[in-house]
N, C-alpha and C positions, 0 to 999 in steps of 0.2 A: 494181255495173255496172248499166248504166239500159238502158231498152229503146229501139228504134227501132219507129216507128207510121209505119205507110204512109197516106197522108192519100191518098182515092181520089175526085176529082172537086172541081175547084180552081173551079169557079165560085162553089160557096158555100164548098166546100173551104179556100180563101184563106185566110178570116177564121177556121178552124182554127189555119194552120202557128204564126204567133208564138205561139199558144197552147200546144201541143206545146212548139217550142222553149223557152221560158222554164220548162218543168216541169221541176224538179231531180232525176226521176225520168229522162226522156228523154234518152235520147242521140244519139238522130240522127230526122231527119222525112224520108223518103220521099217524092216527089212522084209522083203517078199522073193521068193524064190524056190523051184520045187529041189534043188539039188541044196540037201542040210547041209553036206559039206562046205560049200562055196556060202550058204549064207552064215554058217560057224563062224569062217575063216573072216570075214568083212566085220560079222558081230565084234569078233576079239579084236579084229585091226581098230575098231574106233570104238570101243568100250561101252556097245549098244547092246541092247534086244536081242532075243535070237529071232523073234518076229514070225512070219508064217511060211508054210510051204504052200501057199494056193492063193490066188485072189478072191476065192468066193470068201474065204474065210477070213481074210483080211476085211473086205465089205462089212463086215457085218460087227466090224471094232467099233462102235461111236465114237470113239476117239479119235478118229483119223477123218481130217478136213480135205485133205488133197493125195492124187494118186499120182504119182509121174511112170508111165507106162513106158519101158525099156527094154521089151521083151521082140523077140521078131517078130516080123513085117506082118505075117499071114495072123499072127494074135490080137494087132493094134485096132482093128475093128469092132470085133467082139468086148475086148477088155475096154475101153473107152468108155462102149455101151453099156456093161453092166456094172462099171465105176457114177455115172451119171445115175441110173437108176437108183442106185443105192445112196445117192445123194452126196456125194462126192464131186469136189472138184477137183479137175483134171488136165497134164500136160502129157503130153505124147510125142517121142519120136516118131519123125516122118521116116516113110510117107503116113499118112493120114488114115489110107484104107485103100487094096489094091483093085478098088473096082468102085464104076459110080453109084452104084445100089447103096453098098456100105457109105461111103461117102454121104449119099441123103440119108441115111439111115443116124448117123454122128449128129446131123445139122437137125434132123427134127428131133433126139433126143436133148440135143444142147438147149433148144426151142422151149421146149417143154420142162426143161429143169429147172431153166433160169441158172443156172450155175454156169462157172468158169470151165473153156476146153481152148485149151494154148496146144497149138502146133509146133512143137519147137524144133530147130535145126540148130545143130553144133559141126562147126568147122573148126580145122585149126590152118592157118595160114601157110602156104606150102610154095 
């Protein structure tokens, strides 16, 4: 049985979902995003969910194993945190957290979850 990944923040989020979907691990992609339109428009392009406008209310799917956080910089801290809490494993565009407070803040949540928190960077070769 594969897992279903909450993709949170379709602006860059997007160029995630066929990534997710085409994993023969994944079962289902999740769509999060507070602007309906943009996450309509993603829904129709890959024949998904229309999914949520929030992440508290995504949190609280039991169905969703993992969150990859795509949203900007100043959110990745907080969304991280209340992704672990909710018992959610989690991958995050960098940075990480724009101060070291947050920073220890991720690392004793991570601590205390036991769950997965990947820092991921994407480059394209230039």
């Amino acid at each position: 049985m594969g897992v279903t990944v909450a993709v949170v923040g379709l602006g860059f989020g997007r160029d995630f979902v066929p990534l997710y979907l085409s994993h023969p691990d994944v079962d289902r992609v999740v769509l999060v995003d507070s602007d309906r339109h943009r996450r309509a428009s993603v829904a129709a392009a890959f024949a998904i969910g229309p999914g949520y406008d929030d992440l508290p209310s995504a949190l609280r799917d039991p169905s969703i194993d993992a969150v990859h956080v795509l949203t900007p910089v100043s959110t990745h801290a907080e969304f991280v945190i209340a992704a672990l809490r909710a018992g959610k494993h989690v991958a995050c565009a960098v940075p990480m957290a724009t101060n070291l407070d947050d920073v220890r803040r991720i690392i004793e949540e991570h601590e205390r979850s036991g769950l997965t928190y990947m820092m991921m960077e994407t480059a394209v070769y230039g």
